[in-house]
N, C-alpha and C positions, 0 to 999 in steps of 0.2 A: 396535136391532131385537130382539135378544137379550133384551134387559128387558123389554121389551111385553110378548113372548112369553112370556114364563115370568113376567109380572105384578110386576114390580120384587124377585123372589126375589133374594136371595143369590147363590145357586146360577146364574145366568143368565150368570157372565163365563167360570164354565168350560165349559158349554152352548157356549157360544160357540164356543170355543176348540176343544170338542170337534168342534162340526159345522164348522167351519172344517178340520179335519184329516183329515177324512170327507170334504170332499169336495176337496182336496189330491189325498187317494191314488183319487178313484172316476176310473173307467176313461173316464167321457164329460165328465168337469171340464171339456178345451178344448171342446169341442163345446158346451155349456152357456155358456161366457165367449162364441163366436164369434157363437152365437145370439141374446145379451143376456139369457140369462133364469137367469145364474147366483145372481142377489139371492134370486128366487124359492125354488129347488133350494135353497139354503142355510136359507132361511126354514122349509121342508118339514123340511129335519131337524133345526134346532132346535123347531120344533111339535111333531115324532114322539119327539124325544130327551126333552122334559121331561115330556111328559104323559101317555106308553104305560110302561106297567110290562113291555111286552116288548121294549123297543128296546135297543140295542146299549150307549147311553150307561147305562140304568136297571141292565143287569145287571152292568155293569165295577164303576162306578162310587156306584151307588147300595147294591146288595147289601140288597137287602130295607129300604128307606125309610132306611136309614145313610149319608150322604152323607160323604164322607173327603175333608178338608178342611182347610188350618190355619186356626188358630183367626182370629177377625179382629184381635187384638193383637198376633199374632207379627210382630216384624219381622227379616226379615233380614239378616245387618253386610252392607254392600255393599262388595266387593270395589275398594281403592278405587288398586289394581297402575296405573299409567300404560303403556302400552302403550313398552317401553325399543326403540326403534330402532337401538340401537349394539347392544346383545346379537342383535336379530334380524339386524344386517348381519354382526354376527361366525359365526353359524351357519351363515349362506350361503353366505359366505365359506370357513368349513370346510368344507362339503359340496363347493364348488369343489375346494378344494384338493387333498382326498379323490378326489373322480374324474379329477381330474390325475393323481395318484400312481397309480389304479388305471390309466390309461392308458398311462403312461410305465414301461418296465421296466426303466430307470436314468434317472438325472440326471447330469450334470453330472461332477460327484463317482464316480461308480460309485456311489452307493447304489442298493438292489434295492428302488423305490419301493412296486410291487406288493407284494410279499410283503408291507415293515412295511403298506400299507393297506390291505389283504388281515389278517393278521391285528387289525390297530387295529382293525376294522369286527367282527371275531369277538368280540373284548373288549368292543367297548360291549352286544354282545349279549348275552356273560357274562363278565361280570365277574372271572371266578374261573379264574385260571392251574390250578388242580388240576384243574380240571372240564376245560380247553380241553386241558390236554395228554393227559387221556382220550379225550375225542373227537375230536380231531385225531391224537393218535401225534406231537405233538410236545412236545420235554424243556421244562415252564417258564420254566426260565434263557432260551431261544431267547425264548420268546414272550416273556416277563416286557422284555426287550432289547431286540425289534423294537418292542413299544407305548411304549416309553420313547425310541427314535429316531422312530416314529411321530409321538409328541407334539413332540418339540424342531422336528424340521423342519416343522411345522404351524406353530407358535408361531414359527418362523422367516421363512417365509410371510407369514404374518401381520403382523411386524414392517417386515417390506422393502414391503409392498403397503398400510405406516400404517394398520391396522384395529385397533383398540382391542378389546382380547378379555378373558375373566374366567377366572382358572383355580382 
């Protein structure tokens, strides 16, 4: 439809895209889908977007007849990551384990669960024992100690409940 409209230009897949997102965010979109007459409404502002020098797309995008654009040889490396299910079960897994510890205010053992997950949770935030004993008021050696029991009894967890994790 996009191409009709704008006459097999170029420029017509991001028309598209653009009135596709126009009318996403317009306030009567379901009313328009409930009606049937959403093809239309879309048609309207790809007609208005390519061919009015005052419309919404012309001034973002266009900027005085300059269309910004890649080139049409660029091609992108495509990210070619497999989506790891053991790393995503291992993170879930921690975030479990983590609001375990934040719930429980010993284990087993007497360890003071909260506190190492209470500070573990302040370290991923920052990193940096000098900065956290600033804004905490507490001595690094403490924190440096509770994030390194932190870690073991996670990693411990983890081992007893057979989740394969990366450290």
């Amino acid at each position: 439809m996009s191409s009709k409209i704008c006459h097999a230009n170029p420029e017509s897949e991001e028309v598209a895209h653009f009135a596709i997102a126009e009318f996403i965010e317009h306030e009567r979109g379901q009313e328009l889908v409930d009606a049937g007459r959403a093809m239309n409404f879309i048609s309207g502002i790809i007609h208005r977007s390519f061919h009015s020098s005052t419309s919404k797309y012309h001034t973002v995008y266009r900027q005085k007849n300059r269309v910004h654009s890649l080139p049409q040889n660029y091609d992108k490396p495509q990210d070619d990551n497999i989506y790891d299910f053991e790393a995503d079960s291992a993170t879930e897994a921690i975030q479990g384990i983590l609001e375990d510890m934040l719930a429980d205010f010993r284990d087993d053992t007497g360890e003071r669960l909260w506190y190492m997950a209470t500070l573990f949770q302040k370290w991923l935030e920052e990193p940096n024992f000098s900065e956290l004993e600033r804004r905490l008021g507490i001595p690094r050696t403490t924190i440096s100690q509770e994030v390194t029991r932190a870690k073991a009894y996670i990693q411990a967890q983890l081992k007893i409940n057979n989740i394969n994790y990366y450290e």
